[in-house]
N, CA, C and O atoms as a Maestro MAE file, in Angstrom:
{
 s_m_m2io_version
 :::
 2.0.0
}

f_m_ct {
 s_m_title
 :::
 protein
 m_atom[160] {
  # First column is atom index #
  i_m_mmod_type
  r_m_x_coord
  r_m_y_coord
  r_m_z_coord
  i_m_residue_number
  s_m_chain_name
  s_m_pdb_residue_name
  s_m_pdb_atom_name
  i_m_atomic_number
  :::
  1 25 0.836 -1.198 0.000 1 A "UNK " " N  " 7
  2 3 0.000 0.000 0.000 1 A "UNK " " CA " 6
  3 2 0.869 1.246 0.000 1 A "UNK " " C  " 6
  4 15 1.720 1.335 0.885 1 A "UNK " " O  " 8
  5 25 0.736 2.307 -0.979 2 A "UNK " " N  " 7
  6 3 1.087 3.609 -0.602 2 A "UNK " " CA " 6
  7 2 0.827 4.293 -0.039 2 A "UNK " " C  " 6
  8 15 -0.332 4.398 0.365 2 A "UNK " " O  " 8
  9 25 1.889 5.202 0.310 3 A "UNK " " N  " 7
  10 3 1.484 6.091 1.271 3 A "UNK " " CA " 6
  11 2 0.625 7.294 0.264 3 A "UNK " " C  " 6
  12 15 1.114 7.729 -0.778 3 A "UNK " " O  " 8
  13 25 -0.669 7.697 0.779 4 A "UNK " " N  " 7
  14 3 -1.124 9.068 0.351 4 A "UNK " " CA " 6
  15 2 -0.361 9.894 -0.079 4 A "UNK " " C  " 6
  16 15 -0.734 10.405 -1.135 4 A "UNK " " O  " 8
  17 25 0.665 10.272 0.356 5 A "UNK " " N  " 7
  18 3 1.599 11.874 -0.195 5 A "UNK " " CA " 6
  19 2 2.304 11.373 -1.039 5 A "UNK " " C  " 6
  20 15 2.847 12.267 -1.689 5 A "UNK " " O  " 8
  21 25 2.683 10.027 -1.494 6 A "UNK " " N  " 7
  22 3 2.582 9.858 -2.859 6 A "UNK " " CA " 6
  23 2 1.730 9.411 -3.874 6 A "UNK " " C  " 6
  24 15 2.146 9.073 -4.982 6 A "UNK " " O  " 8
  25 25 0.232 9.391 -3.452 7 A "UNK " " N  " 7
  26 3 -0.518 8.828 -4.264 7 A "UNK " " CA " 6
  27 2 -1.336 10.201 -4.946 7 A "UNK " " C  " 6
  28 15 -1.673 10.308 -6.125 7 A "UNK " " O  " 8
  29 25 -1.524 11.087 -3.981 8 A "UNK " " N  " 7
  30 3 -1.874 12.414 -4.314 8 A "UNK " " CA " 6
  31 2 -1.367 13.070 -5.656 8 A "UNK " " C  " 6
  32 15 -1.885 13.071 -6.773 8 A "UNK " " O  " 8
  33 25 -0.003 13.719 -5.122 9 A "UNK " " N  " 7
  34 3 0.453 13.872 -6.186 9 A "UNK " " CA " 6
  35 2 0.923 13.130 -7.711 9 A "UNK " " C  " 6
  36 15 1.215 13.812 -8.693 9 A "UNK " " O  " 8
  37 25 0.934 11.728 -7.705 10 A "UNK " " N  " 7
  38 3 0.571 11.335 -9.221 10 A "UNK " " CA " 6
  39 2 -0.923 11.453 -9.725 10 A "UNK " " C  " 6
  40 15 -1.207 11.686 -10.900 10 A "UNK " " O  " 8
  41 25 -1.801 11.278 -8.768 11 A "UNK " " N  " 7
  42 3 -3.409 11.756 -9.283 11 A "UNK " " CA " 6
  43 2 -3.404 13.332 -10.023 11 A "UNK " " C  " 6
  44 15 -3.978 13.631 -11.070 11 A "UNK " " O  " 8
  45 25 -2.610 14.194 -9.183 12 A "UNK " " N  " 7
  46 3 -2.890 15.472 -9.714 12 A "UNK " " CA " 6
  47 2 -2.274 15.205 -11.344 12 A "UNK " " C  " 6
  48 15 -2.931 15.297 -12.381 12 A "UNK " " O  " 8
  49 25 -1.021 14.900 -11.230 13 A "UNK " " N  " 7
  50 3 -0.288 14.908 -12.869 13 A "UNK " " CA " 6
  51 2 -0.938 14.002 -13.728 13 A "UNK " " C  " 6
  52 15 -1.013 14.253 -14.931 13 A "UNK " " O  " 8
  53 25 -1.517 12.763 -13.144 14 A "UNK " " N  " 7
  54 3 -2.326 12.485 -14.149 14 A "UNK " " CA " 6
  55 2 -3.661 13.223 -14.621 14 A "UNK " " C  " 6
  56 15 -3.893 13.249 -15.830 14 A "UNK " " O  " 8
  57 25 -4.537 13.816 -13.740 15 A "UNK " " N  " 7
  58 3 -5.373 14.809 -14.136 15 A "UNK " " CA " 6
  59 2 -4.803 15.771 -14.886 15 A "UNK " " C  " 6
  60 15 -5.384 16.065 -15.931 15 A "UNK " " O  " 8
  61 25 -3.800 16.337 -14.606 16 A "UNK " " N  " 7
  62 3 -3.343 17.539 -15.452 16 A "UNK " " CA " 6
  63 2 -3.107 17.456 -16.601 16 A "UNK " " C  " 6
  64 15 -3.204 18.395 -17.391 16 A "UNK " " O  " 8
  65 25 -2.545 15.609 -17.048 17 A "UNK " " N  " 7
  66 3 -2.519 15.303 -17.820 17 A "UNK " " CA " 6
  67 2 -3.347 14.867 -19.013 17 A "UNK " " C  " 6
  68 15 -3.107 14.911 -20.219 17 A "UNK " " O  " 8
  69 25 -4.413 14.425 -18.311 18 A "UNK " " N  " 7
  70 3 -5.495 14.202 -18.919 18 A "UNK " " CA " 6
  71 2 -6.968 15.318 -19.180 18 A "UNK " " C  " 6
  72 15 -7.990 15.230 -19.861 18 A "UNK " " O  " 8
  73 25 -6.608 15.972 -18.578 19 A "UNK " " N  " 7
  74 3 -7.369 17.492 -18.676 19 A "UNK " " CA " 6
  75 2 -7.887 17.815 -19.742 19 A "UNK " " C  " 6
  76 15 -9.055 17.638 -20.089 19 A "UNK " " O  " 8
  77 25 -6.568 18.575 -20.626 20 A "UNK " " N  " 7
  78 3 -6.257 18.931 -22.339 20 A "UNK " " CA " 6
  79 2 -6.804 18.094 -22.998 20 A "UNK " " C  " 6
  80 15 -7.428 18.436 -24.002 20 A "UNK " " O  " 8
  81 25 -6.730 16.910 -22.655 21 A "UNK " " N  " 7
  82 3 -6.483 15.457 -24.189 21 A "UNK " " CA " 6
  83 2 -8.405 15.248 -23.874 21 A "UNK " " C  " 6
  84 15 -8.973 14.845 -24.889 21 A "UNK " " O  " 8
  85 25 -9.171 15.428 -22.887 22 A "UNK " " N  " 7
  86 3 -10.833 15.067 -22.099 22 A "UNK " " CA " 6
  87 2 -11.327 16.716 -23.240 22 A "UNK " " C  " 6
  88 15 -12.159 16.753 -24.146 22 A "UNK " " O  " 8
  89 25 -10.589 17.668 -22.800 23 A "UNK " " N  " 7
  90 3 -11.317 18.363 -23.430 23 A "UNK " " CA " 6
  91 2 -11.228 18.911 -24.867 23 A "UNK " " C  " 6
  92 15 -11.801 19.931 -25.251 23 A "UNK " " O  " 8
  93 25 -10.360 18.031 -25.693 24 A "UNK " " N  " 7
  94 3 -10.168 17.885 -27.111 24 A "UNK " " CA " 6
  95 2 -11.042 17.005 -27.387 24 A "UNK " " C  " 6
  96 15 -11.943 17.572 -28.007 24 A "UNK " " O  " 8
  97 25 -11.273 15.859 -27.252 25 A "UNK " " N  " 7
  98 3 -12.169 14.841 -27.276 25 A "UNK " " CA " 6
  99 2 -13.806 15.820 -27.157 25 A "UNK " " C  " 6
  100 15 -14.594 16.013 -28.083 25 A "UNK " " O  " 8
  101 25 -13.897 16.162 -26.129 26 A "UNK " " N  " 7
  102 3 -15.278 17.135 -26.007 26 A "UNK " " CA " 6
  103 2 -15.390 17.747 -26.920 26 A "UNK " " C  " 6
  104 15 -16.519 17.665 -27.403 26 A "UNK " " O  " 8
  105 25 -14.785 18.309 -27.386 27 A "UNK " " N  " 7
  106 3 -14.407 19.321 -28.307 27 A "UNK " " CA " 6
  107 2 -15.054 18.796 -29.702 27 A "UNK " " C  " 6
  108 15 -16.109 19.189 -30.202 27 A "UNK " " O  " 8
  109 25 -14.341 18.009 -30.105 28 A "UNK " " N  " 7
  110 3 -14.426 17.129 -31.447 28 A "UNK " " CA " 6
  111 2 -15.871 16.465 -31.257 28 A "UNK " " C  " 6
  112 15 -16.686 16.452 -32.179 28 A "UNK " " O  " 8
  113 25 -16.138 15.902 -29.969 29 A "UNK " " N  " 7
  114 3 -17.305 15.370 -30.300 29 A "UNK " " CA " 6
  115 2 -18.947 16.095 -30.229 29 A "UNK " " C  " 6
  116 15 -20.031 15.802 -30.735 29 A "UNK " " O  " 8
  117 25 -18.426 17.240 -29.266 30 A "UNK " " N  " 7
  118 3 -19.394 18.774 -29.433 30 A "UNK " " CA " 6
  119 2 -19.676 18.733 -31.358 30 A "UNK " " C  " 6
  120 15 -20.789 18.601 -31.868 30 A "UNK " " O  " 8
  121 25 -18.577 18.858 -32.008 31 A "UNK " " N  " 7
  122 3 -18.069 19.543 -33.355 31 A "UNK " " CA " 6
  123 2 -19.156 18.374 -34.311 31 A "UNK " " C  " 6
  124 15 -19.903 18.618 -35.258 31 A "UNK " " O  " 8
  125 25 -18.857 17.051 -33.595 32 A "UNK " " N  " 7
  126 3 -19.275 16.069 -34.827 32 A "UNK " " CA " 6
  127 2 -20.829 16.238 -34.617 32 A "UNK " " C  " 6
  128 15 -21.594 16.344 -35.575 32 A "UNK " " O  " 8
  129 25 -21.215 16.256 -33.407 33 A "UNK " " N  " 7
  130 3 -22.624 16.262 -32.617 33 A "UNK " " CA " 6
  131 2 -23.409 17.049 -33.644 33 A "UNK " " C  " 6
  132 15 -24.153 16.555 -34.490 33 A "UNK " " O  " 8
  133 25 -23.136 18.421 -33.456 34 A "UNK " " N  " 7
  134 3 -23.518 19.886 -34.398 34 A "UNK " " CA " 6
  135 2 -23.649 19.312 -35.797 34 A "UNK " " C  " 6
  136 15 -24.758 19.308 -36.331 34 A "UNK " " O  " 8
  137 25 -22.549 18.812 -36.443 35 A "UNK " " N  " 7
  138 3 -22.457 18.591 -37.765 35 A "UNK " " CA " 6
  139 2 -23.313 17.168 -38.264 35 A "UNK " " C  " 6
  140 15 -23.455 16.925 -39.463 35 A "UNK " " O  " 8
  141 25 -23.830 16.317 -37.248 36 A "UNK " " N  " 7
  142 3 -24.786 15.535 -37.518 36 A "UNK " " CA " 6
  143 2 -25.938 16.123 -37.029 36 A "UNK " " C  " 6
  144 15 -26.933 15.447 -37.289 36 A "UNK " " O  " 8
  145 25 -26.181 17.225 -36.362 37 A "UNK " " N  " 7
  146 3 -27.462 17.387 -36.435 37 A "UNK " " CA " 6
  147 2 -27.742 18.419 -37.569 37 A "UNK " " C  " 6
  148 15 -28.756 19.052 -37.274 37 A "UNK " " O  " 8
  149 25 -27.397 18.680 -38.344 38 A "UNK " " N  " 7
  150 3 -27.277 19.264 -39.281 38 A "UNK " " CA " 6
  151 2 -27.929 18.484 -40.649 38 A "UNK " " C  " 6
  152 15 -28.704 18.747 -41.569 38 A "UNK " " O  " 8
  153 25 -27.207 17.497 -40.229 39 A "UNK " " N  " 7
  154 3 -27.947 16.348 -41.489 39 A "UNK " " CA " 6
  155 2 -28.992 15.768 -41.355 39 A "UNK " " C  " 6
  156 15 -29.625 15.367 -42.331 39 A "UNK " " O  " 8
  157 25 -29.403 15.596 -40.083 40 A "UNK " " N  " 7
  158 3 -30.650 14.654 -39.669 40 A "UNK " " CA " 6
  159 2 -31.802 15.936 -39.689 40 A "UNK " " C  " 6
  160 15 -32.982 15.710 -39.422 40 A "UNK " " O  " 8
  :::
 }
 m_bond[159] {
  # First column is bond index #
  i_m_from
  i_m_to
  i_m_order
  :::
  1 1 2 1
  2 2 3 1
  3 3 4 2
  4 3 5 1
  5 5 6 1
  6 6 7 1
  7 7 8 2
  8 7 9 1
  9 9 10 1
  10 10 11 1
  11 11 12 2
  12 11 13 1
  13 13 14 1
  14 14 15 1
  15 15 16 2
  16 15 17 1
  17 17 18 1
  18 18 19 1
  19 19 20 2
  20 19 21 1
  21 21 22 1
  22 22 23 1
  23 23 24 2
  24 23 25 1
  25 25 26 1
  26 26 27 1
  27 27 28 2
  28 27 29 1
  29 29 30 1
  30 30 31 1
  31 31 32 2
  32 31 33 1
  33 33 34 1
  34 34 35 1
  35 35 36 2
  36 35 37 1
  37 37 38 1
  38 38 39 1
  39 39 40 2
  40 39 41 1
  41 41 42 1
  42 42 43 1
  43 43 44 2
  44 43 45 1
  45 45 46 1
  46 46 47 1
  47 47 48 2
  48 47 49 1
  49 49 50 1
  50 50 51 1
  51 51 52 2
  52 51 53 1
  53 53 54 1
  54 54 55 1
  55 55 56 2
  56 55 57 1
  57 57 58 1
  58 58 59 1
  59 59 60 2
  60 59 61 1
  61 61 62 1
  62 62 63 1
  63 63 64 2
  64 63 65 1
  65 65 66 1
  66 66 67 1
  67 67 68 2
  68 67 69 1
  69 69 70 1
  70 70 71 1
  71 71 72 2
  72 71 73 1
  73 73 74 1
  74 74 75 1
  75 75 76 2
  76 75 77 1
  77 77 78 1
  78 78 79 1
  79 79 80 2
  80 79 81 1
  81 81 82 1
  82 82 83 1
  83 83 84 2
  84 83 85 1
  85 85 86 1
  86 86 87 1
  87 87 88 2
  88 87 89 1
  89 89 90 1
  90 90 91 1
  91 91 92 2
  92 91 93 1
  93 93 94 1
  94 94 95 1
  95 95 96 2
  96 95 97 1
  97 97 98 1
  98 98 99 1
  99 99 100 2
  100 99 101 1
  101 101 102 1
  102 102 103 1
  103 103 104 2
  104 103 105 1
  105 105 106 1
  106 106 107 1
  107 107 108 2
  108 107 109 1
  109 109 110 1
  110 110 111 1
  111 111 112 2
  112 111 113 1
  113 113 114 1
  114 114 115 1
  115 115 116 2
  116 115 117 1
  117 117 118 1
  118 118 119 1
  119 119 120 2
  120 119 121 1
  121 121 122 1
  122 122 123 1
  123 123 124 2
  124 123 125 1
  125 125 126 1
  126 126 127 1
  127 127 128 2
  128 127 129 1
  129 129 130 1
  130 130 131 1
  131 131 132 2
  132 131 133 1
  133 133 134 1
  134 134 135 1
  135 135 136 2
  136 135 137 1
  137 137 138 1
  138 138 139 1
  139 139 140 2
  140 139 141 1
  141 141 142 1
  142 142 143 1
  143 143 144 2
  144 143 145 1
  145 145 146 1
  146 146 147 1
  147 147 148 2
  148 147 149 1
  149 149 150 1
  150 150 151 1
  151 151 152 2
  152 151 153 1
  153 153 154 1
  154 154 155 1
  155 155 156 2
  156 155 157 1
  157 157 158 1
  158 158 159 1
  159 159 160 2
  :::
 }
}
């Protein structure tokens, strides 16, 4: 088992990490969403 004060801080860097890349994805799929309702 780890200790918390290192489990903390890799949670944050992985969030930080994954932040950008969650809200590109949103992004694109906001984009495709719009552009199929467009067609339907």
């Amino acid at each position: 088992m780890l200790p918390i004060a290192i489990l903390l801080p890799t949670w944050k860097m992985v969030i930080e990490t994954l932040g950008p890349v969650l809200d590109i994805l949103y992004e694109s799929l906001h984009d495709v969403l719009q552009f199929c309702a467009i067609y339907i």
